[in-house]
N, C-alpha and C positions, 0 to 999 in steps of 0.2 A: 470558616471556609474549609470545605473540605478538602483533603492531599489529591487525592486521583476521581477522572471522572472519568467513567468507560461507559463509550455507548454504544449501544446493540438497539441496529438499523434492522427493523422486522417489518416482512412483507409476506402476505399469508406462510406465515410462520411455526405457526401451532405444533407442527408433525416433531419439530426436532429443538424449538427455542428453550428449552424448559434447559436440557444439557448445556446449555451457552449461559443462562440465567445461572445457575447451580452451581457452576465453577466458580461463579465470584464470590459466593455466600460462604466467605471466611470468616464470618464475625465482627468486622472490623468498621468500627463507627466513620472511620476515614474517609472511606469509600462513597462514592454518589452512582449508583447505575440509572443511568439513562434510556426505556427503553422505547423508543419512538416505533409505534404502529404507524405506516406511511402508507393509509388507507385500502388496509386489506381486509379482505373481503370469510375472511373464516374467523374461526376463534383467537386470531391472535392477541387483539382488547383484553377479550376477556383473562385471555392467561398471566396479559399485563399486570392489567387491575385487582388481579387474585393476587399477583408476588406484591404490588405497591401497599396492597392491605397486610398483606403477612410482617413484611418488613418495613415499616414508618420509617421515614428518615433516611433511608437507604436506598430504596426503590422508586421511582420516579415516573410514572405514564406520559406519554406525549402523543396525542390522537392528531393526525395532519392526512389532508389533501394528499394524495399520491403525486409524491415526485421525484421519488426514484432514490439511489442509496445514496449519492450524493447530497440530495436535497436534504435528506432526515439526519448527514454527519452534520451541516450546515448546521440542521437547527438545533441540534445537541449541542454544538460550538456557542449557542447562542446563549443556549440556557444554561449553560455549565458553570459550576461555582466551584469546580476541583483549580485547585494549582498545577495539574498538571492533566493529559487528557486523552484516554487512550480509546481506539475505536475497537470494540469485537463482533462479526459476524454474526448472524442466528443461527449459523450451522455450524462455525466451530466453538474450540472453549477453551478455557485457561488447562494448567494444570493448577493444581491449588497449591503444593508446595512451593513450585515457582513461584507464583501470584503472591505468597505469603513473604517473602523474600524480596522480591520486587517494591512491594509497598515498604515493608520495613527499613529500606534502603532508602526510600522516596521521604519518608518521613526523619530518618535523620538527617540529608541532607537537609531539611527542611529547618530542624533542629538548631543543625551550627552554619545557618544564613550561608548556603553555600549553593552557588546559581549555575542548576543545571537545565541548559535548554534544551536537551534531544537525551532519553535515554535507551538503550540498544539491548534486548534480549532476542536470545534464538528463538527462531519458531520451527515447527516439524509438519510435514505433509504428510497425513492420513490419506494414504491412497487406497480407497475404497475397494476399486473394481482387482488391483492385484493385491489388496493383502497388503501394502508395503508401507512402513515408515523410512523418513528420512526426515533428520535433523541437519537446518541449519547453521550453523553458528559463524562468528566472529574472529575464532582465535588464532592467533599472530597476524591480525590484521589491527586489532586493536587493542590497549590494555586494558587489562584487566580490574575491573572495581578502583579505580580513580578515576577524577575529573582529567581531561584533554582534551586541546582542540586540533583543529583539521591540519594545522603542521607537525601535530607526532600520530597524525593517520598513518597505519602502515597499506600493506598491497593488498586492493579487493578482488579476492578472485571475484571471475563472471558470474558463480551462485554466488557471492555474498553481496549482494545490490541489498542498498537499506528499503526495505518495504513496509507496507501498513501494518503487517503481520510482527515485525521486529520493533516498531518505534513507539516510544509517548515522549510528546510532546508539552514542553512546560505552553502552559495555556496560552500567556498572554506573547507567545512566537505566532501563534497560528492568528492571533490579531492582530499583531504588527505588522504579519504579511496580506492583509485584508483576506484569507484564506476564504471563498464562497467557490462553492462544489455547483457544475451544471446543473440541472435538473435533467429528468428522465435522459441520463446517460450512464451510459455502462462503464467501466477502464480506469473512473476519476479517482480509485486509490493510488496513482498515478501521481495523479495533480496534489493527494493530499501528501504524499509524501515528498513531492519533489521542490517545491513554491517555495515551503520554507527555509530550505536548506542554507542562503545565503544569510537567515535571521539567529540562524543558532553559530555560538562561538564557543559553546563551553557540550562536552556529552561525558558520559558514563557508560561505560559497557559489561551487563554482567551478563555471565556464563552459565543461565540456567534456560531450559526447554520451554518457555513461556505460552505460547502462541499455539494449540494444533490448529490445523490448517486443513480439514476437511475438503477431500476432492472422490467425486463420485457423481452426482446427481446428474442424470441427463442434458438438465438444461442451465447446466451450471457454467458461467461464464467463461471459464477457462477450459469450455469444452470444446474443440479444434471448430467442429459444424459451427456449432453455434457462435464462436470469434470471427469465421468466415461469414457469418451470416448480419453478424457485426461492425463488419469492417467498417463501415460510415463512422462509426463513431470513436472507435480506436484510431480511425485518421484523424477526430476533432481534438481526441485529447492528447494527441501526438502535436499537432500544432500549437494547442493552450500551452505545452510543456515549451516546447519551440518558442513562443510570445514570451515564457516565464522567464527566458535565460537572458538576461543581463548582466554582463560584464563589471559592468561599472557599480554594482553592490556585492559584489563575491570577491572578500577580498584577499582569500587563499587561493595560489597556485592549486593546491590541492585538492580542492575544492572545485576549482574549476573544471579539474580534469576528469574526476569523478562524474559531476554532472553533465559534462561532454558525453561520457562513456556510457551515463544515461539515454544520453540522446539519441546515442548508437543503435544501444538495445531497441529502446522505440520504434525506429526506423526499418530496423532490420524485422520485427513481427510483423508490424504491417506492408512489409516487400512482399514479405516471406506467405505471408496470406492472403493478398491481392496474387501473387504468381501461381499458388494452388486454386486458386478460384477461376481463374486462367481465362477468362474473357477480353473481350476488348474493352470495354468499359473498366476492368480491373486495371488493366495496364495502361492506359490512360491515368488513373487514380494512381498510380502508382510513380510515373511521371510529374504527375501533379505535384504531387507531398515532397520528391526530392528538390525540382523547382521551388515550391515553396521555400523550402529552410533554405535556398542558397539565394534568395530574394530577401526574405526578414532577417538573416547573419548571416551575409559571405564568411566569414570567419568563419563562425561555428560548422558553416556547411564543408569547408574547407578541412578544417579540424575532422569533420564527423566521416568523410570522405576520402584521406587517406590514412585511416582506421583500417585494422585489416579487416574488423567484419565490413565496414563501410566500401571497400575495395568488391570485394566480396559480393556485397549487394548491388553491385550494380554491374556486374559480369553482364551481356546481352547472350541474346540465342538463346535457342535450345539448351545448348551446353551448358550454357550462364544458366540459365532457370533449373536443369538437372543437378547443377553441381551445389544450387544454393539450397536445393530442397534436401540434399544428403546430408549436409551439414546442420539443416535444421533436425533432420529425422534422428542423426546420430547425439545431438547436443540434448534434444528430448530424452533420448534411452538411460543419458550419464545421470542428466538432474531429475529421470525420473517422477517430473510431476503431473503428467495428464499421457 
């Protein structure tokens, strides 16, 4: 069985998958890359089946039906024989000295039977259009290179939310939690990072640059237009996360609060995008979705609701909508990622 499995979900990908492939090509027999073509329409096969021949054993093709980046983590989930199971982008890429460090770490835990189910590296936003990096990290919110669980979690600042770009997951967490990704929907890095949260009891935190995070591309998801032009579906995986949270298997206080705060976040993008979008039909949807969560959790709605962003987002008028878009304008500038 292989230590780690990392999959690279490619959808005519050709122009830039090669840099997301290349980063992982440390040598190292450990590794299983996964890299699913989710039926596109260029050379992306091709570029596959050229690394799967160069490197036996290592490299892995998976030719599927188009169904979106969800559907291709799914079936990487499916196929994966790593003990632990990380997802990369076609557009970004490791760094390799991290990478190198990461696994070797993965592997001695591996060594003296010692059960880590979530492990946490920084990731950094390549921002294309200005020029600019910015690393993430972890530190004095969590310790450093030891095992701990969610009662010696210290305080998450609002940039240090766990995302797809920070976590690998020991495998068999993301099957305990039946963990299956929508198909053709956008957001569900969301859903992969947030379901299993109540299955992991033990993490690791190390302090290295792991993840770039490439942002740039026109039509890149986390492009403002294009999330407003999204929004359907950022409300469905806003609700999936909303269905996800059950009380009654979370069994840290701290834990709980966290993935509340999650909830917040959530919430608060898609107000915040429905009231730029500024229709009547958006603010309807807008309506809808706060209804909803205080229909499926009174609590959590409760909870999520005298949150200060949650205060916040639900200001009316004019005023309300002017005061919640300066907030979102100003909170973009700090974290700088699009």
């Amino acid at each position: 069985m292989k230590v780690l499995t990392v999959v690279i979900p490619c959808y005519n990908s050709a122009d830039y998958m090669d840099r997301a492939i290349e980063s992982l090509l440390i040598g190292s027999e450990d590794l299983e890359i996964l890299i699913i073509d989710d039926g596109s329409g260029d050379d992306t096969l091709k570029i596959a089946k050229d690394y799967e021949r160069k490197y036996p054993g290592i490299v892995y093709t998976i030719h599927k039906e188009n169904g979106g980046h969800g559907d291709a983590v799914t079936t990487g989930l499916k196929n994966s024989n790593g003990l632990y199971f990380k997802v990369l982008d076609s557009d970004d890429w490791f760094d390799k000295d991290s990478f190198k460090k990461v696994l070797s770490i993965l592997k001695d835990l591996i060594k003296t039977s010692k059960t880590v189910d979530m492990l946490i590296a920084n990731y950094v936003y390549e921002n294309a259009i200005i020029h600019r990096s910015k690393s993430i990290n972890y530190k004095g919110a969590m310790p450093e290179e030891k095992i701990f669980t969610w009662d010696e979690l210290g305080h998450l600042k609002n940039s240090q939310n766990i995302l797809m770009h920070s976590v690998i997951y020991r495998t068999d967490v993301l099957r305990e939690c039946n963990l299956e990704l929508p198909k053709h929907t956008f957001y569900v890095d969301n859903i992969f990072v947030y379901k299993p949260l109540p299955y992991v009891k033990t993490m690791y935190y190390i302090n290295v640059d792991l993840y770039r995070y490439f942002i740039g591309r026109e039509d890149q998801s986390v492009n403002e237009k294009v999330m407003i032009s999204r929004i359907d579906q950022q409300i469905k995986v806003t609700k999936i996360l909303i269905d996800s949270y059950n009380p009654m298997i979370i069994g840290s206080r701290k834990l709980r609060k966290y993935m509340t705060k999650y909830i917040v976040m959530m919430m608060a993008v898609s107000t915040v995008l429905l009231l730029k979008e500024n229709t009547d039909d958006s603010l309807h949807k807008k309506n809808e979705l706060w209804n909803y969560l205080n229909y499926k959790n009174k609590s959590l709605y409760r909870e999520v609701s005298k949150s200060t962003l949650g205060l916040l987002m639900q200001l009316k008028g004019l005023l309300g909508r002017n005061i919640i878009l300066l907030g979102y304008s100003l909170s973009r500038r700090v974290i700088g990622f699009n």
